[in-house]
NUNU-596957 format. One record per atom (N, C-alpha, C): x negated, y, z negated. Coordinates in steps of 0.05 Angstrom, whole numbers, plus 5000, padded with zeros to 4 digits. Example, Ala and Ser with C-alpha at 12.3 -4.5 7.8 and 13.67 -1.06 7.14 Angstrom:
2
473648864844
475449104844
473649344844
474349554858
472749794857
474250014843
//
This chain:
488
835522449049
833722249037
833821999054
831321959068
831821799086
831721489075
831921409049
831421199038
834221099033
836521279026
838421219035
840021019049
839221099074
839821119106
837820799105
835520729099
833820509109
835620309088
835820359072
836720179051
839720129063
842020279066
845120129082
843019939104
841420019125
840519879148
840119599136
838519589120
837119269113
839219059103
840619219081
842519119065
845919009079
844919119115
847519139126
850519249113
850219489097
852419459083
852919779090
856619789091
856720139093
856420329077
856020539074
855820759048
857520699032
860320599037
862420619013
861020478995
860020219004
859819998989
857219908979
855220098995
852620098981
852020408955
852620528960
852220758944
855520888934
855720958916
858321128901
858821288897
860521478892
860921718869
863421628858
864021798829
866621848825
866422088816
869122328830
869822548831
872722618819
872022808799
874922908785
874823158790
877023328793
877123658791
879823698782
878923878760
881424008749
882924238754
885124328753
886324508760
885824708741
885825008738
885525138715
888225228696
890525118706
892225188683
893024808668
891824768677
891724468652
889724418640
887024578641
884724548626
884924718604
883124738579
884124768558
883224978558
881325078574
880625368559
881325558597
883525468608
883625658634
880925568653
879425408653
876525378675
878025178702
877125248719
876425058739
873924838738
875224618733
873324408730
871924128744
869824148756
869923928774
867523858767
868323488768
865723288753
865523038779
862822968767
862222738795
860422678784
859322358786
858022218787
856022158805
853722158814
852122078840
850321908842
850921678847
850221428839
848521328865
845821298862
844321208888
844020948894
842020838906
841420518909
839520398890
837220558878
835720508862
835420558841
834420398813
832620478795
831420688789
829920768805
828120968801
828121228823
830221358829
830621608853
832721788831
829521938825
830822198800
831222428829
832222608803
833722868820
830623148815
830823298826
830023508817
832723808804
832623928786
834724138782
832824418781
833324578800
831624738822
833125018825
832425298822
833625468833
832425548861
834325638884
833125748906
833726078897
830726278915
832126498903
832826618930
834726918925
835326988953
834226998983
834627009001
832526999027
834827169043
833027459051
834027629062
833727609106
832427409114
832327309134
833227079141
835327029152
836226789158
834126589181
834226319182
832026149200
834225959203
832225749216
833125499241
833525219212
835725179191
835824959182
835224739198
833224549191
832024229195
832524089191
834823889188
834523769168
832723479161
832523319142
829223199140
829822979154
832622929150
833322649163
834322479180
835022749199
836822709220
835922919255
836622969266
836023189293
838023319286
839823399254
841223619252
840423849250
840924039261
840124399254
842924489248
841524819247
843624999238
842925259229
843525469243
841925669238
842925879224
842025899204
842926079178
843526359179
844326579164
844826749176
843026949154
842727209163
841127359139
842227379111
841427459094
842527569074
844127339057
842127179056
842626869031
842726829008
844526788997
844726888971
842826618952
842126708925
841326508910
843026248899
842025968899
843825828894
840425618876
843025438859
842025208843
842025078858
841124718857
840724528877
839324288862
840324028862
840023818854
838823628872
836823718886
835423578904
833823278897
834123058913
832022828917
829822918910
828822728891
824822768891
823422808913
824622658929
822822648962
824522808983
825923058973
827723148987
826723458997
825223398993
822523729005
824023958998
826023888962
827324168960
830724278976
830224159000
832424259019
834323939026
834323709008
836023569014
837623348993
840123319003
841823178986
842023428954
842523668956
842123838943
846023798921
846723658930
849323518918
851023688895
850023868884
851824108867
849724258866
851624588856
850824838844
851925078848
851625168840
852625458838
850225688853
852025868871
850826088880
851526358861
850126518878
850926808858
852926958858
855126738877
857626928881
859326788867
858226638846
860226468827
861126188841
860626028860
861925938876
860625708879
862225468873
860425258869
862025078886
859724758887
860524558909
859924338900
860524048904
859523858892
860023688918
857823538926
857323368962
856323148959
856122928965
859322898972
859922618962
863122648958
863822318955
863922198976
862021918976
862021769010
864521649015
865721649034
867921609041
867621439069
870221329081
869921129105
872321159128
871621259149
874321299166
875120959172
876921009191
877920629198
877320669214
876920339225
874320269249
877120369277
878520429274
881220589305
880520849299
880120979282
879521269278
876821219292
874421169285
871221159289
871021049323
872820819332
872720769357
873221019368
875321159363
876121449386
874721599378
872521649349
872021889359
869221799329
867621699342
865321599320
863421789306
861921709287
860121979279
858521989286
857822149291
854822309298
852022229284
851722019281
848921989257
846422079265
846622129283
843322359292
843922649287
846422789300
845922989298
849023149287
849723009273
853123139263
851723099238
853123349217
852423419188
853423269171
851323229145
851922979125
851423019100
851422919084
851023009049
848223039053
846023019071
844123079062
843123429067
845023479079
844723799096
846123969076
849523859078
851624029070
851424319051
849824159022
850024388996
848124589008
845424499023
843424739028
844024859043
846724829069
846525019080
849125239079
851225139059
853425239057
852425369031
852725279011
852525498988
851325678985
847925758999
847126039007
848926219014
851126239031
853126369040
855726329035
857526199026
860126209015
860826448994
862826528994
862826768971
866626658961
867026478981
870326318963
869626058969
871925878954
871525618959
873525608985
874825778995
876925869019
873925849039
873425989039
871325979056
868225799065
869125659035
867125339043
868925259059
870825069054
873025029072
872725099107
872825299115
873525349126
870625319150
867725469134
864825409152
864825119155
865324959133
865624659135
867124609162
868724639162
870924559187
869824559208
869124879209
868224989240
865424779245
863724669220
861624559234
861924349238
864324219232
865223889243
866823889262
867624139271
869224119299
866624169323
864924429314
863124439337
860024259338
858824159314
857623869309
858223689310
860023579290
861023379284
860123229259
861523029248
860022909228
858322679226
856322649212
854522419214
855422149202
857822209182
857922029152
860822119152
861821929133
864022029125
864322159091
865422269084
865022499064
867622609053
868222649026
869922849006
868022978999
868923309000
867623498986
869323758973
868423778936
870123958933
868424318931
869224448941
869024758937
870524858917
869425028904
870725208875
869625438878
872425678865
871425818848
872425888826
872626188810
873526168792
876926148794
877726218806
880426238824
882425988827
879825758846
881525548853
879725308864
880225058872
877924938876
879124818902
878524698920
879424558947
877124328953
879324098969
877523858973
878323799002
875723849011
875923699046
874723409051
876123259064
875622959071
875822999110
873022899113
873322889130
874422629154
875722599188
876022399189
875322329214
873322109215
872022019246
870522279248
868422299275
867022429279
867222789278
870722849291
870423159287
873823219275
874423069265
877123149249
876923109223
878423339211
877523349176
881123549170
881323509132
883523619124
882323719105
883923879086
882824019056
885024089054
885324099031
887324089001
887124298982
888324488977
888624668946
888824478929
887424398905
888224198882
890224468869
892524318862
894324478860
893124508824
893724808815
892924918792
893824718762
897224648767
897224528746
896924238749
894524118761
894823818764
892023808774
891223458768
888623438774
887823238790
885023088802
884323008819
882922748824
883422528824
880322328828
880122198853
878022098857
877122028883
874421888875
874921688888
872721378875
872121318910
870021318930
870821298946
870721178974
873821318979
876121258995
878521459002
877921539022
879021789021
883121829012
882821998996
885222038981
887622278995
886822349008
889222549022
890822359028
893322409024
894822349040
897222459060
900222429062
901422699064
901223039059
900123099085
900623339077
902223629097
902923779086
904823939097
903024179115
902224119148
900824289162
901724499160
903724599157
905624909153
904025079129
904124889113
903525119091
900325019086
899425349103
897025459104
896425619084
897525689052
895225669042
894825509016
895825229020
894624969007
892924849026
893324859054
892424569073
891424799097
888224669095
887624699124
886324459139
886324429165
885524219177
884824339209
882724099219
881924089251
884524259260
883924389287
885624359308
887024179319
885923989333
887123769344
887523609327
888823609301
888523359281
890823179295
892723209292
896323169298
895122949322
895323149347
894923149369
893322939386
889922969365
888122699372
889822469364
890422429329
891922179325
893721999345
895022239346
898522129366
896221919394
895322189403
894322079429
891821789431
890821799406
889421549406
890521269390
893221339386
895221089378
893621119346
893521309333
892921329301
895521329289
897621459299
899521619287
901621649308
904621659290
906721699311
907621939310
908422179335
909722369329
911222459307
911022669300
913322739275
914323059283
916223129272
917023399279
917923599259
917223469238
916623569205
914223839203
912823799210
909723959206
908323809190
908923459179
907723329159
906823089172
903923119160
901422879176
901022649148
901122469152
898922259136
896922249144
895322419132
891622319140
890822079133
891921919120
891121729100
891221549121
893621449133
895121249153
893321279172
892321519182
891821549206
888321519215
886921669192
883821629193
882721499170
884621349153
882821249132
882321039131
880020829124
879020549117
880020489099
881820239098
883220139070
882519809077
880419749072
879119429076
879619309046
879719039040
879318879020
877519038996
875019128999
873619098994
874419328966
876219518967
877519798959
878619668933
880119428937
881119328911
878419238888
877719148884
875019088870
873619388866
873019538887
870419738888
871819988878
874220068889
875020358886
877020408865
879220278876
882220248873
882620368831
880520118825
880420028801
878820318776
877720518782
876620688781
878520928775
879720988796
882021088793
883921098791
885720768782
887220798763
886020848732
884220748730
882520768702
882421058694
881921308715
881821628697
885021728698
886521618721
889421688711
889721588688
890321338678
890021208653
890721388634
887021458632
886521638620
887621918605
887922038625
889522258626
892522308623
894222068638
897222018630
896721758622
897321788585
896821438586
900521388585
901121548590
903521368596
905221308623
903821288640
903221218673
903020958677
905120848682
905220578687
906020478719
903320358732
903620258768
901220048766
901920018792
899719708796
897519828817
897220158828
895120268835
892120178839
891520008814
888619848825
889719608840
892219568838
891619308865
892219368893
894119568896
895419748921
894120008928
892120108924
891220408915
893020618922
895020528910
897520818919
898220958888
895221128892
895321208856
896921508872
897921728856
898121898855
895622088874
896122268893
894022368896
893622628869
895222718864
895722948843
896822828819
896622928795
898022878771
897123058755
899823108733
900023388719
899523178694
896223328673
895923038661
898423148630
898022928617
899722918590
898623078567
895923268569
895323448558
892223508559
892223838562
890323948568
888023878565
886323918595
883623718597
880624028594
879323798576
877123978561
874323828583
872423948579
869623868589
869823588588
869423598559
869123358540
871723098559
873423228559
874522918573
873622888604
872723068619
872123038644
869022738640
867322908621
865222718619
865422508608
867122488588
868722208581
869321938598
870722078622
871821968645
869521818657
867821968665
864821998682
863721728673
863221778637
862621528623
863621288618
865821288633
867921098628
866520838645
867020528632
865520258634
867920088625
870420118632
871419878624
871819828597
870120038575
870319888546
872419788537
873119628520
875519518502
877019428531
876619308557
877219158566
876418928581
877618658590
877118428594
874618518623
874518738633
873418868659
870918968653
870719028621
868319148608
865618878620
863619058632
860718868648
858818908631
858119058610
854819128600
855318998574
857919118554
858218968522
858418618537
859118568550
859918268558
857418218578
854818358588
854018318597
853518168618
856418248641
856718088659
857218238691
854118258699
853118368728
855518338750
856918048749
858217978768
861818098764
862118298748
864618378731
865918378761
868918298755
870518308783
870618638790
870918878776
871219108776
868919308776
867919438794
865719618798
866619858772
865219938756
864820108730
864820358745
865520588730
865520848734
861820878732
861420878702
858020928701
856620628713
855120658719
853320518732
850120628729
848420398718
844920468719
844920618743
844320538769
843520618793
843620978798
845821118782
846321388772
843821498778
843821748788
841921928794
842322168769
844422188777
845822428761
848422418760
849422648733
852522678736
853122978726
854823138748
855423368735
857323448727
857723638707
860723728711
860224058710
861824108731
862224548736
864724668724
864224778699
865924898693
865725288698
868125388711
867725628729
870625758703
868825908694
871026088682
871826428681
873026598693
873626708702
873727068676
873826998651
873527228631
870027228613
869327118624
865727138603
864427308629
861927488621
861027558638
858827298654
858027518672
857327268697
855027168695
852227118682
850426968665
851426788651
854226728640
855426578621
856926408627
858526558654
861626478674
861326178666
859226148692
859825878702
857225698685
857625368686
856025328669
855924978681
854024898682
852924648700
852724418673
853824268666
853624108649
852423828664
849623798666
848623638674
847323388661
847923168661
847222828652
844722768673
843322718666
841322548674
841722218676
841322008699
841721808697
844421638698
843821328683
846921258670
848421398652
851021448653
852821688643
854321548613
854121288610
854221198594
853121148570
849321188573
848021188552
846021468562
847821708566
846721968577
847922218552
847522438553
849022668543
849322938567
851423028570
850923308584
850223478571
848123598586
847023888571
846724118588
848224318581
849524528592
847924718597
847824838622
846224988633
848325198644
848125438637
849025728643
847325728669
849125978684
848625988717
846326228711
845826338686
843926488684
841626438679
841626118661
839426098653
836926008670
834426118648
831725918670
832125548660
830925528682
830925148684
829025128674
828724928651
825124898643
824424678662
822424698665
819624608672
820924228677
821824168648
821523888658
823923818669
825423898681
827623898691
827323968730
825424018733
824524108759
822823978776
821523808758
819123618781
819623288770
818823208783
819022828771
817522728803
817422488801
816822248823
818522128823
818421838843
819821528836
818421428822
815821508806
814421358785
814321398760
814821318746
815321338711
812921538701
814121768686
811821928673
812821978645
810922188631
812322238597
812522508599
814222658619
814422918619
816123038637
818122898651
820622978661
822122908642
824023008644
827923028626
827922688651
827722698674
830322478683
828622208668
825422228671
824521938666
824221908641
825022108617
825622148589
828421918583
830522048598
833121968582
832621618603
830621588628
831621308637
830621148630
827921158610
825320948599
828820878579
829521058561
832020978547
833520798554
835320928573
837120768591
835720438593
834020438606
832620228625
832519998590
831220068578
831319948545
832819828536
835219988530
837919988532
839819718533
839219798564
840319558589
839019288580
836519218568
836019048563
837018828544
838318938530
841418848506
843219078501
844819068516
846919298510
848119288480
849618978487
851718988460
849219048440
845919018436
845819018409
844419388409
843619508432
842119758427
844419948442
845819948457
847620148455
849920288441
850220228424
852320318402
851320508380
848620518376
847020678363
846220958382
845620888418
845021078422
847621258430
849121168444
851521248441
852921478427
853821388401
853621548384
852021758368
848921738375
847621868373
847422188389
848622058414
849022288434
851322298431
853322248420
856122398412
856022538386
853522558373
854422708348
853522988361
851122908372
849423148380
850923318402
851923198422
854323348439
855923538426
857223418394
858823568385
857723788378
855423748362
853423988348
853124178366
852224068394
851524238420
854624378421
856624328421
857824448430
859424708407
858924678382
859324818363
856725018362
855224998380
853225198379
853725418402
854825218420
855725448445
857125588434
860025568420
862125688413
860625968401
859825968387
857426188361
855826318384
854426198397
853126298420
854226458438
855826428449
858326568468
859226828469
859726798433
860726928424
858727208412
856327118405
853927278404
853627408426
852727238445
852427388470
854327558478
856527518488
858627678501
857528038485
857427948452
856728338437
854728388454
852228178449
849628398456
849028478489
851328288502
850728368533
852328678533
853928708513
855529008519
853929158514
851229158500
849729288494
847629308509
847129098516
844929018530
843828808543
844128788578
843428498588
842028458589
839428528588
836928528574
836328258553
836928368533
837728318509
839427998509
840628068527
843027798529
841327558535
839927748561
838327488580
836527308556
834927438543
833027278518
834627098504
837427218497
839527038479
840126758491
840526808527
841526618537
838826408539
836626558550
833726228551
833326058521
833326278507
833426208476
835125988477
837626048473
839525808467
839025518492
838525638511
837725408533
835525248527
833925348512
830825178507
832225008485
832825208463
833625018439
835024788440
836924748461
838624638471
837324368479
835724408497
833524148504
832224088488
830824218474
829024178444
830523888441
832724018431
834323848408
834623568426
835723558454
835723388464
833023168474
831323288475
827923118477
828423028451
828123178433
828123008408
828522768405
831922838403
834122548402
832922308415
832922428445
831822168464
829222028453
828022158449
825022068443
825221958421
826622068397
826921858377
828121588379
830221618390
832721378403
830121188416
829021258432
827321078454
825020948433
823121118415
822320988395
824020738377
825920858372
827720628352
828420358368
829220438395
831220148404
827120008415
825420138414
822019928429
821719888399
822519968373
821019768354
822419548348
825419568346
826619438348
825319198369
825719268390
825119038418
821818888409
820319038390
817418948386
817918778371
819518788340
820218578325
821518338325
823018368357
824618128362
822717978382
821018148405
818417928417
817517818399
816317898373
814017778361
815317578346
819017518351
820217318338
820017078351
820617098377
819616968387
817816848394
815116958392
812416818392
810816668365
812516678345
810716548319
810516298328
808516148335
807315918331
806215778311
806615508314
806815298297
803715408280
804415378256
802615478237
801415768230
803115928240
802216258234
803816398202
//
């Protein structure tokens, strides 16, 4: 999306600090029901740059990837498997495609922007014409991955023999295990096993730190990682087999305390509230932590939604733009997902895309099976306001909303937390339905599964549309308070 890219230019500002994510992934023996879980936020520059949610279907001839925004290529190989894709409005389909799941169960979420340090980028800078970037990555890797071992690993090979355009975290999953690669300076990159019983955040700034080159199969990394460092004064010899990536290619400017830092002590918090460090002022949070008890969907998207509430840092109830602390949710939100990959339901059911539209704060996830069809309004939109997409549905809301928080968001809020719950007491029954009649019949199943997927939105247009009615009469009764003139 080349609007992006024009927008850091004007604004003089770098990706970290013009655009955001925040990224969690869970391990599957601390989640509550055994899933591999990984959530992110994808927060753009504007107002108005909805997503499209899109299936590609298989393509048995591989071609010459383009990409829209750069002189990047890349040439695909035959036999492409089907994948979902969260593409830009203006993204011709094939860009910034930022999560989904293919047919081999195997999902990705691209990318958290991240920042090498300006001694890393001097020796070895990025590629912004023609090294690969979050606008390429999901479309051309998840057609073909069949492990998250093996995202990993195509990833690598194309930043050693391209290079990178941007700097970037990205995690790969499957049902198995999930891995996160950070890449550093133009063609050196690391990746990480998130270890099973412990979990992940990354607000960003890239979070690797120590890690043990020996053991290959938690850590893989560049060839020359070690080797470039030492020799470009990044890094001092060691004879351990253990690198700091962190020390050696990462950006740790001022700017991390205010923007990042603060973020991620906030979902540790969370998770171990009995974790006590000064991490938002030093960012020396934990890269791993085993949380204080088993993490459900529901707290991943919790996190996602997380604003500071019930503290002095809280910006929207206090209505204060200039808050010293950058918020987890943020308007500017495109989208937010969370992938839960579970390994005993059959595979129409497995995996399941819990997708938010917009700000994540006055949003709901609504869960989409890797089987199901995508309706209609979930697939097309503009940058111009209409009455018939899902994204410009839940943002006329949002946008409303925002116009008095403390007095119209507490209603909607909760409105979408009752209904969440309902939604989610329907899956349970559902699940459970399905799983009989697929033994009988996938056939049969498949109707069960659109069925419950329509109903599902039903219920959610509703809500919204009612909610958006309630907080504009409200807003009508308080204009026309203000306009009574002398003698009416």
């Amino acid at each position: 999306m080349m609007l992006k890219k024009i927008a850091l230019a004007v604004l003089g500002l770098s990706c970290a600090s013009a655009f955001a994510c925040t990224t969690i992934v869970v391990g599957k023996s601390v989640s509550a029901d055994g899933s591999v879980l990984v959530g992110r936020n994808v927060d753009a520059g504007a107002g108005n740059h909805p997503i499209h949610f899109i299936k590609h279907d298989a393509v048995a001839k591989g071609f010459l990837f383009k990409s829209v925004q750069s002189q990047f290529t890349y040439q695909l190989p035959d036999h492409l498997m089907s994948y979902t894709g969260l593409p830009d409005f203006d993204g011709k389909s094939q860009s910034y495609e930022e999560a989904g799941f293919n047919s081999a169960g195997v999902t990705m979420s691209a990318t958290e922007t991240i920042q090498s340090s300006d001694a890393a980028l001097k020796a070895d800078p990025y590629l912004d014409k023609t090294g690969i970037t979050e606008s390429e990555v999901t479309s051309i890797l998840l057609p073909q991955i069949k492990s998250a071992r093996q995202g990993v690993e195509l990833l690598g090979k194309i930043i050693d023999t391209q290079g990178s355009g941007e700097g970037f975290g990205i995690v790969f999953a499957d049902k198995n295990e999930a891995w996160y690669l950070e890449n550093g300076a133009g063609h050196q990159w690391v990746a990480v096993r998130i270890p099973d019983n412990m979990y992940f955040v990354s607000a960003n700034q890239g979070r690797l730190r120590e890690v043990d080159l020996n053991d290959t199969a938690n850590v893989m990394a560049s060839k020359g990682l070690v080797d470039y460092a030492v020799k470009n004064g990044l890094a001092q010899p060691r004879t351990d087999g253990k690198f700091d990536f962190f020390s050696a290619y990462t950006e740790n400017g001022p700017s991390n305390v205010y923007y990042n830092y603060y973020r991620v002590w906030t979902v540790q918090g969370m998770y171990n509230p009995s974790l006590k460090n000064d991490s938002y002022k030093d960012g020396k949070a934990p890269v791993f932590l085993k949380p204080e008890h088993a993490l459900t969907v529901t707290d991943v998207e919790t996190a996602l939604q997380n604003h500071y509430q019930g503290t002095e840092n809280e910006p929207y109830f206090t209505q204060n733009p200039k808050a010293k602390y950058r918020p987890i949710s943020v308007f500017r939100a495109q989208e937010s997902h969370v992938l839960a990959l579970r390994a005993t339901l059959p595979a129409p059911i497995a995996n399941v895309e819990y997708l938010e539209l917009g700000m994540t704060a006055l949003g709901i996830y609504v869960p989409f099976y890797q089987g199901a069809k995508i309706p209609a309004s979930y697939q097309d939109n503009t940058d111009k306001a209409d009455s018939t997409s899902a994204w410009w549905k839940f943002h006329k809301l949002q946008t409303l909303v925002m116009q008095d928080f403390p007095k119209y968001a507490p209603a909607v809020k909760d409105g979408y937390a009752k209904l969440n719950a309902d939604i989610q007491a329907q899956q349970a029954a559902f699940e459970k339905e399905y799983v009989k009649v697929y033994a009988q019949s996938p056939k049969k199943a498949e109707k069960l599964l659109d069925a419950f997927t329509a109903h599902t939105v039903s219920q959610v247009d509703a809500l919204t549309e009612q909610m958006t009615n309630d907080v504009f009469t409200q807003m009508a009764i308080e204009t026309n308070k203000k306009y009574l003139f002398h003698g009416s």
